[in-house]
N, C-alpha and C positions, 0 to 999 in steps of 0.2 A: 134248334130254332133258326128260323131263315131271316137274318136282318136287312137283305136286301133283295131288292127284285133282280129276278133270273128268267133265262129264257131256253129252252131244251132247243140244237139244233138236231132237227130229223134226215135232213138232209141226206145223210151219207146212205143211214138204211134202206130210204127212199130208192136210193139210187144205184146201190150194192145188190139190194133184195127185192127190189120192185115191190116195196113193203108201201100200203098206203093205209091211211086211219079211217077207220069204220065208224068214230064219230066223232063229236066236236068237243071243243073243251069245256062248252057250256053244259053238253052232256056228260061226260066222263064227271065236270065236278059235281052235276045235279045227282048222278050216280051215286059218290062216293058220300054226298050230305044223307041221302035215302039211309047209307049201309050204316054208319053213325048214329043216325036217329033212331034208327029200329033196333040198333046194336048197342047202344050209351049203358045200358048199366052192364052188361058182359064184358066191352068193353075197359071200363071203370075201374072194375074188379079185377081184371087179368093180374096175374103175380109169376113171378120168375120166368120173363118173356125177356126176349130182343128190348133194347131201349128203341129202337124205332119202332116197337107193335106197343108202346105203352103211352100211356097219355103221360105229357111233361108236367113234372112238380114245379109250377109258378114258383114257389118260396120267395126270393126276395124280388123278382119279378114283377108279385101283386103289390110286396112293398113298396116298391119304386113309380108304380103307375098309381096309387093309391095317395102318395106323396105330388106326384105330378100334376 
């Protein structure tokens, strides 16, 4: 989980690879909400995957914002 704001520098790729992005970040995120939404119970469901391909167990998490 990400507690704090971060920022990807591209920079180097740009400038190594003459690499440039073919879209924006408002698409790339509107992108990945589409693949989520249409995907949530496959999703949901996955088991004996990467912890980064699985959705995170809140556990005391909820407790704590619950209490908050």
């Amino acid at each position: 989980m990400i507690a704090e704001d971060f920022m990807f520098d591209t920079s180097k790729i740009k400038s190594c690879l003459k690499w440039r992005p073919t879209l924006t970040n408002e698409q790339m995120l509107w992108r990945a909400y589409q693949y989520y939404s249409q995907n949530k119970r496959e999703i949901e469901n996955r088991r004996n995957v990467s912890d980064h391909r699985r959705k995170a167990n809140m556990g005391v998490i909820r407790l704590l914002k619950w209490v908050s």
